[in-house]
N, C-alpha and C positions, 0 to 999 in steps of 0.2 A: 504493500500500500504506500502510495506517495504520501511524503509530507503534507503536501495542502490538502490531502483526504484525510489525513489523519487529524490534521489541526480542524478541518470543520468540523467534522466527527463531536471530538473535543468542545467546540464550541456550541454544538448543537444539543449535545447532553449538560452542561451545564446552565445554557438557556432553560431549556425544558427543566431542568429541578430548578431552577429558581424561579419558575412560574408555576410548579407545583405547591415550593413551600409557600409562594403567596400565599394562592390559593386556599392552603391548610393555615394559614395565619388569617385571612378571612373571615374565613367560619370559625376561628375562634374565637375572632374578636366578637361575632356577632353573638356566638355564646355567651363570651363576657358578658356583654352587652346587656343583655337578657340575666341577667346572673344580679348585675348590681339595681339597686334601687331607685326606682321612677323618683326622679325631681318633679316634686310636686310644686308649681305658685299660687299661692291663695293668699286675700286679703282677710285676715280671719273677722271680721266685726259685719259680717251679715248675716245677723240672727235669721230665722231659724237653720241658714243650710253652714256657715264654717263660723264660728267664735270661739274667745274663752271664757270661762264663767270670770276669774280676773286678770290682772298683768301678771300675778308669778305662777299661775296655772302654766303648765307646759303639755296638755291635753290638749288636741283641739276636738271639739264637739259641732253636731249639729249633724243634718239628714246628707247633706253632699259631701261631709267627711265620714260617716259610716260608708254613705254608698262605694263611696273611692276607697275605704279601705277592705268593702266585700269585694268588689272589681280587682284590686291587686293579688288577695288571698286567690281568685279564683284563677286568675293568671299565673299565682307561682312568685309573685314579684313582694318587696319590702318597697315603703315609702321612704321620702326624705322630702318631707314637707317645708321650706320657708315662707315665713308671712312678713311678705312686703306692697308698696302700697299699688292700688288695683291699677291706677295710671300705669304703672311699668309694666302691667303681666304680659299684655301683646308683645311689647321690645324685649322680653326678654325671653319669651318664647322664639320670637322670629330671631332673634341671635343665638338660639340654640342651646340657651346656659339652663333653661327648662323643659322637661320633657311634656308634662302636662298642667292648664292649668284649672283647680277647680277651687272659682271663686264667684259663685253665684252670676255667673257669665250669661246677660242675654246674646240669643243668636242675631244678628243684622247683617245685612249687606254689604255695611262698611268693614265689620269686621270680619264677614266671610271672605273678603280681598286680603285680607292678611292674615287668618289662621282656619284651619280646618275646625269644623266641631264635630262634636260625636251626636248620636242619637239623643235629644234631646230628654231629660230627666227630672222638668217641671214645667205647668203650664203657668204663668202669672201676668198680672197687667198692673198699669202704674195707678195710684191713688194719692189723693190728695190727704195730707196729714194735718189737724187746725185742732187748736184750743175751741171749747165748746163756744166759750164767749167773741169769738173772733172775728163775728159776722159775717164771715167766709162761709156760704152755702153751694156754689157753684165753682165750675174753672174759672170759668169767666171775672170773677169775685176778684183773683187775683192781678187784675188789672191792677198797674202803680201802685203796688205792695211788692216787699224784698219775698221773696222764696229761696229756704234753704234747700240745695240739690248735692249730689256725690259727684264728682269730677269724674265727668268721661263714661258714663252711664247713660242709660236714654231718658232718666228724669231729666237729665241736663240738655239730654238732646232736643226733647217736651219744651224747655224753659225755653230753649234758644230761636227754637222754631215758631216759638208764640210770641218773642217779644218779651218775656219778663224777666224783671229784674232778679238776678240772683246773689247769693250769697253762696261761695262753692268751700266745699270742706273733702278731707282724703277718703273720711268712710262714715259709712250711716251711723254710727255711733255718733260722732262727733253729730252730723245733722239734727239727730232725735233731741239731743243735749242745746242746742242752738236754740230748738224748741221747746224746751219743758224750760229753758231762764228767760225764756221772751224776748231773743235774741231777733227773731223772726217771726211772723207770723203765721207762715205756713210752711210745708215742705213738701216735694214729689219724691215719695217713695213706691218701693215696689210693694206690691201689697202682702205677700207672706210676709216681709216686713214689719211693716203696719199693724199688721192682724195681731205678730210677737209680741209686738211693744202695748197695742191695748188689750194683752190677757194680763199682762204684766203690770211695772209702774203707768201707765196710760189708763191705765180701766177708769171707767165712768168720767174720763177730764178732756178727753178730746173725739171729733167725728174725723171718718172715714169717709173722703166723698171721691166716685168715679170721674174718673176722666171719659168724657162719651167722646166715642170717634174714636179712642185707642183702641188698636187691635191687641188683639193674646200675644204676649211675649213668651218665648219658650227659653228654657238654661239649659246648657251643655256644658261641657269638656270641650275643652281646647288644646289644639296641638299646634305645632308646627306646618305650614306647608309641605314640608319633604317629609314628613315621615308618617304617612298615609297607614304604612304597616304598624304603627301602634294604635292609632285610631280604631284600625277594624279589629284589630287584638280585643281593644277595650269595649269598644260595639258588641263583640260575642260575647266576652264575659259578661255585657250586661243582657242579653238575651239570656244567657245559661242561669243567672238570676231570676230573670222573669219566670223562665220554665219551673224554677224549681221553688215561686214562692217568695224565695228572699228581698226581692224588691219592694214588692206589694208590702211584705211587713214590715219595713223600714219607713215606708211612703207614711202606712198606717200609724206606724208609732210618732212621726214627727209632727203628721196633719190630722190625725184623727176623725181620717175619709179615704175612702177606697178610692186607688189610684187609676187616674181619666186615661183614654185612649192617648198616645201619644205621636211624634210624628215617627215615622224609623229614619230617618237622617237628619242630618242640619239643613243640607239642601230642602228638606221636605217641610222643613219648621220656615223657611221665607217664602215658601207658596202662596 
């Protein structure tokens, strides 16, 4: 055998293993991958789906951190939750430094241009938050009145697109607080929200009034663009929940009402 046959030879076998052991480094990264724990983003202070009961609790509770934590059990996976504020969860999803985010996330348009969602996991619509005495009976009411709203939320979107003056705060915490010192006089919240807060300190001191003309807002899970493949991970696992019951009893325990037809995608929730 000639030289330069021998030297391709040579060249040709060590190509080929170093595009096998890619390959076998590949798949194990993707096992890694799968190995370590979903980065979770959540803003924890939307009762009733992610809060803490107070600041040195290191629990977090509420019905979209049970569900997210029956969805990881059922996939195999550990969480690694941080709570930071809901303005960042999109950037920092679409930067990649989160893999999912669940923080009481409506699905929109806007935000379907920049992150995937899952099969949506609540039906809810925005409402009007007021002290009894406040002579706020309608939307309309809040004409040339300040409105507290949550930054980057569709209450905000609501405020903005109507013309009213708002006062913006990082999370409904702070807004409900804006309202129980008379900071404000009314706020748009989402109404599992609302509902929280008057079984709670709100009972009997403030009304609840609909917004007419808003449509149902639905909540999801949010990922990244590119990574489609955790998405429909987390889609099954919440199908495998339904089938087996677990969802329904979570839905039950947080709302204490048997849980509505939903849509099966995000795409299906802005139809």
């Amino acid at each position: 055998m000639k030289w330069k046959s021998i030297l391709t030879v040579c060249l040709t076998g060590i190509v080929a293993a170093s595009l096998l052991a890619g390959c076998g480094n590949d798949k194990a990264d993707k096992k890694a991958d799968a190995s370590k724990p979903l980065r979770v983003a959540t803003n924890a202070t939307f009762v009733p789906f992610e809060f803490k009961e107070d600041a040195n609790s290191k629990e977090y509770q509420g019905f979209e951190m049970d569900l997210l934590r029956a969805v990881a059990k059922e996939m195999g996976r550990d969480l690694e939750i941080n709570n930071i504020a809901f303005s960042g969860i999109i950037p920092t999803l679409q930067q990649g430094d989160m893999d999912i985010a669940a923080a009481g996330m409506t699905v929109t348009k806007d935000r379907a241009q920049k992150v995937n969602f899952s099969e949506p996991f609540y039906e809810s619509k925005l409402v009007i938050l007021t002290p009894k005495n406040s002579g706020i009976k309608t939307a309309a009411d809040l004409a040339g009145k300040q409105v507290a709203i949550q930054i980057g939320t569709t209450g905000a979107q609501y405020a903005e697109e109507n013309g009213l003056q708002t006062k913006q705060f990082d999370n409904n915490s702070e807004v409900i607080m804006e309202l129980s010192v008379g900071g404000s006089p009314a706020a748009i919240l989402d109404k599992p929200v609302a509902d929280y807060f008057l079984t709670k300190d709100g009972k009997d001191k403030y009304n609840e009034i609909e917004i007419p003309g808003t449509k149902s807002e639905y909540l999801a899970f949010a990922f990244n663009k590119d990574n489609k493949e955790l998405m429909n991970e987390v889609n099954a696992a919440m199908e495998k929940l339904k089938a087996n019951g677990e969802f329904q009893k979570l839905y039950k325990k947080w709302f204490n009402t048997e849980m509505p037809n939903l849509p099966k995608s995000g795409e299906d929730a802005l139809k």
